[in-house]
Phi, psi and omega in degrees: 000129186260121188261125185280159186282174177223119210266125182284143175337290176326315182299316192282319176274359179277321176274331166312302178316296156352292152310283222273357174281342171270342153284319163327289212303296210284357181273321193273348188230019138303308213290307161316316167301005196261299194316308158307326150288308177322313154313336159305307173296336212273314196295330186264354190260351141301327179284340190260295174315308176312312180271020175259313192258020196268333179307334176295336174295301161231199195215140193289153197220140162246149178255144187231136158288078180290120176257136162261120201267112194274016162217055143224056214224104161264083208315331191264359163217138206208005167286324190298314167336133185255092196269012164281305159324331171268296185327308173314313183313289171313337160308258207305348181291324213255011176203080178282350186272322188297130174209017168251147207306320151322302181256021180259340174277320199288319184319285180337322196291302200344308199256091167352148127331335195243007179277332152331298171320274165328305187281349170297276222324282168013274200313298186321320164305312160202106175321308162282029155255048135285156216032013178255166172245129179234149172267122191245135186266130206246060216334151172237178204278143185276001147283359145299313190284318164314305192283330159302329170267009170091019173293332204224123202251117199287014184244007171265169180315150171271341120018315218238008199211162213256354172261101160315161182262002151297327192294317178295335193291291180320326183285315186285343176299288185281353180286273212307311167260026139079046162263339196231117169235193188248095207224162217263133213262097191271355180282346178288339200245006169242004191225147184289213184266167151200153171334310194265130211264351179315356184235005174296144167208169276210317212308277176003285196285323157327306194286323182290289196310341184277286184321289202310316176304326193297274193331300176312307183310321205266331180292301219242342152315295184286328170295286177350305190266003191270289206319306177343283199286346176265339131357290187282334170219033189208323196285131155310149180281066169241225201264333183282328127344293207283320173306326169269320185269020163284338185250356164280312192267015150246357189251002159303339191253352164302144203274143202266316151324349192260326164266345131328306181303296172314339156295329184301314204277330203248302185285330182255327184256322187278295209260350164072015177314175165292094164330146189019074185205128179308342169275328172315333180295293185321300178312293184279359169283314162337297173298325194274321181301314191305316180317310214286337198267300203317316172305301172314322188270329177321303196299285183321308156340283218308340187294322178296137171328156182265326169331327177255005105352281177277022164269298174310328166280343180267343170273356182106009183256127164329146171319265167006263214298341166338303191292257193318328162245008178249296185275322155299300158345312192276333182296316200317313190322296210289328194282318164308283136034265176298314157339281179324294202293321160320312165321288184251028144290321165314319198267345158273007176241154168228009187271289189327318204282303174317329176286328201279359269321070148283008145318336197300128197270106152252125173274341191293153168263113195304175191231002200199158168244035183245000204264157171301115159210191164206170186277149156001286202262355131321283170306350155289298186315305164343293167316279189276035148241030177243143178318326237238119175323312176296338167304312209270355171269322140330315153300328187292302182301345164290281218294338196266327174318302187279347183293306184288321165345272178333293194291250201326320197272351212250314188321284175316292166337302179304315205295297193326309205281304180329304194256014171249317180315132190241131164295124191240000000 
């Protein structure tokens, strides 16, 4: 007969430890795996954007000999002028063998729609290259421009492509005499929107997002942080108290479409504002924002110590200057912060904005924040519902653009918070 062994305290707690140090190990290296993955996603979805959008930095150019003909020049209207016709010219110069009206349109298409445009602007500029010939480097149809970047491949049917293969014997003609190159494309970052995307830019929806952030700024600070302190040091505790700030942290978790509408039905149908204007953008970017700086600033109050509170009141110092030379100074950092990061959810959003119609094809750089414009990540949105391949390369570079946006205001936010923050 066998006597079981009887199992020790030690034995029951050695295996227990044991258990839970291999759930500790396998819990620590979810987390990691998780972390890794995520990074894995975020790294592939730069690697995808970049190698979609670093080619829109530039755009193929041609160079052509324009004679400006002083007699299609009308000096008191100089608008009048048929600059399509020097394009033409300049054509027909570097391929005199071509004559029939087909391929004289197939030529043409070569040469952006819009170097018309450029050479008034020239002329307008300066006057005296009228009766001269100058060599002008010119944009090219961005289906040139694909195909100078391997977009568009000579080895598909021509049927099956947006180039004939006369047009290519011609692209390799000027490639060859060193007419048609690749040269850093300053019109994305100097030009408004346009139809044509060799001539689309960026400079407009910039010119939108700075107006519409200015305005959410000088609105949603100085309120935040006044609603903050007064919440935080100045509000009675009761039920109406306790009522508003259930609805500050709740209207932070509202779909960002909801303060369009309301904007749509109050600043636009009510108060009659100007449709698609950074200020109307500013107003409802405001309204969405403010929860996010009040709760920060509320958290930044509560961090200062109550110690400099009851130092300042015990020397004699008033509630007011208590606040206003103790406690906001030590607060700002985190309010700042907070500022920011609010900042650059506003400049990343587009549903709110869409309701208000900022959707709107404007080409003009608004001057103002009452003038028609529109945003960043509009003007995204736009692009990639437009057909045309140079769009889509374009968009990536707009989207790495607002990207760089982002990562400097968050940047900014860190630097702040690092070097004002104080430990207690």
């Amino acid at each position: 007969m066998t006597v079981s062994k009887k199992e020790s305290t030690m034995d029951r707690v050695n295996k227990g430890l044991a258990k839970r140090y291999r759930r500790e190990k396998w819990f620590r290296l979810s987390g990691l795996g998780a972390i890794i993955l995520s990074i894995g996603f975020l790294a592939l979805l730069f690697l995808s954007i970049i190698s979609n959008g670093w080619t829109a930095f530039q755009q193929t150019e041609m160079l052509l000999d324009i004679h400006f003909d002083a007699q299609e020049f009308d000096v008191d209207n100089l608008s009048a002028a048929n600059y399509g016709v020097l394009v033409k010219d300049g054509m027909r110069t570097l391929f005199p063998e071509v004559k029939e009206r087909r391929n004289k349109r197939k030529l043409y298409k070569l040469v952006s729609s819009g170097a018309s445009y450029i050479l008034q602007d020239m002329v307008e500029q300066d006057t005296t290259i009228i009766g001269s010939t100058q060599k002008i480097w010119l944009p090219a149809d961005d289906e040139v421009d694909m195909f100078m970047k391997g977009n568009i491949s000579r080895e598909v049917a021509e049927n099956n492509r947006r180039l004939s293969d006369k047009q290519i014997s011609w692209i390799d003609r000027l490639a060859a005499d060193g007419r048609l190159k690749k040269r850093f494309n300053t019109v994305f970052f100097t030009a408004g929107d346009s139809r044509e995307p060799e001539l689309a830019g960026i400079r407009g929806a910039v010119a939108g997002s700075l107006f519409t952030l200015a305005v959410t700024l000088l609105l949603s600070f100085p309120m935040g942080v006044a609603t903050a302190v007064y919440l935080e040091e100045f509000a009675p505790k009761n039920r109406w108290t306790d009522l508003v700030e259930v609805n500050i942290n709740n209207l932070a978790a509202v779909p960002s479409i909801v303060f369009g509408l309301l904007g749509l039905a109050v600043f636009l149908n009510f108060f009659g504002l100007p449709r698609s204007a950074p200020l109307v953008g500013g107003l409802v970017l405001t309204l969405m924002t403010l929860p996010t700086i009040i709760i920060a600033s509320r958290a930044s109050l509560k961090s200062v110590p109550p110690s400099i509170r009851e130092a300042a009141l015990g020397v004699g110092a008033s509630k007011m200057q208590t606040i206003t030379h103790h406690i906001l100074p030590l607060a700002m950092p985190g309010m700042m912060t907070g500022t920011i990061i609010g900042m650059a959810q506003a400049l990343g959003e587009t549903a709110p904005l869409l309701m208000i119609g900022m959707v709107a094809f404007i080409v003009d750089v608004p001057g103002g924040v009452t003038d028609p414009a529109t945003v960043l990540p509009v003007q995204i949105y736009l692009w990639a519902d437009s057909p045309e391949r140079a769009f889509m390369e374009r968009t990536s570079a707009a989207i790495m653009v607002l990207l760089a946006f982002l990562i400097f205001m968050n940047g900014i936010a860190v630097f702040l918070r690092r070097k004002f923050e104080r430990r207690w």
